[in-house]
N, C-alpha and C positions, 0 to 999 in steps of 0.2 A: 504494500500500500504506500503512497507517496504521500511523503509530507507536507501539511499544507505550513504557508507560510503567513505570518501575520504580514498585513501593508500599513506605512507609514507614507504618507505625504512629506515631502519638505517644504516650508514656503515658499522656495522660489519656485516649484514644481507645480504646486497651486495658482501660485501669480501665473506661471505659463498659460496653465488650461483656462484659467480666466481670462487672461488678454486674448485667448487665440477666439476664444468664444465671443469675447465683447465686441470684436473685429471685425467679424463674420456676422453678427446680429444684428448690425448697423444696416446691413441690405439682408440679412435675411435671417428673423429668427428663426423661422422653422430647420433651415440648414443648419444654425447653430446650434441649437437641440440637438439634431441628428450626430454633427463630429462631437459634441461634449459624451452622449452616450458611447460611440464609438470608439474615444478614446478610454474612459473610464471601464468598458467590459475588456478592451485590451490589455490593460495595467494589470484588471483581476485577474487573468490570466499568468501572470507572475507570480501570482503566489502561490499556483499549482505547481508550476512547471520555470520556476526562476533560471536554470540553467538551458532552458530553451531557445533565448536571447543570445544573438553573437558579443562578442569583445567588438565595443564600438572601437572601428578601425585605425580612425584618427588621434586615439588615446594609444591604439597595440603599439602602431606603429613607433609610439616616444617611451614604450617598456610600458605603460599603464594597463592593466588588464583588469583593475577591479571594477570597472563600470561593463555594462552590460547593455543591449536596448533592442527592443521590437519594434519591428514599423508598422503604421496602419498611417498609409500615404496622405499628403505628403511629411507624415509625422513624424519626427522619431524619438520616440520614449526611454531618456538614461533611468539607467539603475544601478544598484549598486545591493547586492545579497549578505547580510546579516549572518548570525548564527540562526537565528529564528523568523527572522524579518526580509521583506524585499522593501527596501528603502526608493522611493520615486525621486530621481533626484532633478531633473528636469525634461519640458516637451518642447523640443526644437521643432522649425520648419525648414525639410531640408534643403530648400531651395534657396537656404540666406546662408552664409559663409561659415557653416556648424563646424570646421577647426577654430575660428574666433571665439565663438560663443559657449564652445567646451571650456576654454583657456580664461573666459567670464566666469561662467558659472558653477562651471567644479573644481576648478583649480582655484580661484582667486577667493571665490564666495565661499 
């Protein structure tokens, strides 16, 4: 049997899914609805199956392997796996320059 994982939020992971939502709601909430669900049943699935996420690449590549991430387009969800916990550490969009915004927000924050 596999074990499940508790989830935790970080705040800047929550600031994420909320900007991405407020952004999109501005022309359409129905749309925005749809990615905030979207994204939130992809996260749960982390806590089934945390080692299912590749080593986000732009971190392997500088020796970093402890972050993790799924995508559900154009999103991509960091993580980072606990002893007990899958930690959400932030939702990038990958079409903005995410080796910058890795080197923001998990290295610097």
């Amino acid at each position: 049997m596999s074990k499940t994982y508790k989830l935790q939020w970080t705040k800047n992971a929550r600031d994420d899914l909320l900007n991405i939502v407020a952004y999109i709601k501005k022309d359409s909430p129905l749309i925005a609805n749809e990615i905030y669900l979207k994204i939130r049943a992809k996260v749960k699935i982390s806590n089934f199956f945390p080692l299912k996420g590749r080593v986000v690449p732009e971190l392997q590549k500088e020796g970093i392997t402890l972050y993790r991430e799924v995508v559900t387009s154009p999103w991509r969800i960091i993580y980072k796996v606990g002893n007990d916990t899958v930690y959400i550490m932030a939702i990038l969009d990958s079409r903005q320059n995410v080796e910058e915004l890795l080197l923001q927000k998990l290295l610097k924050g």
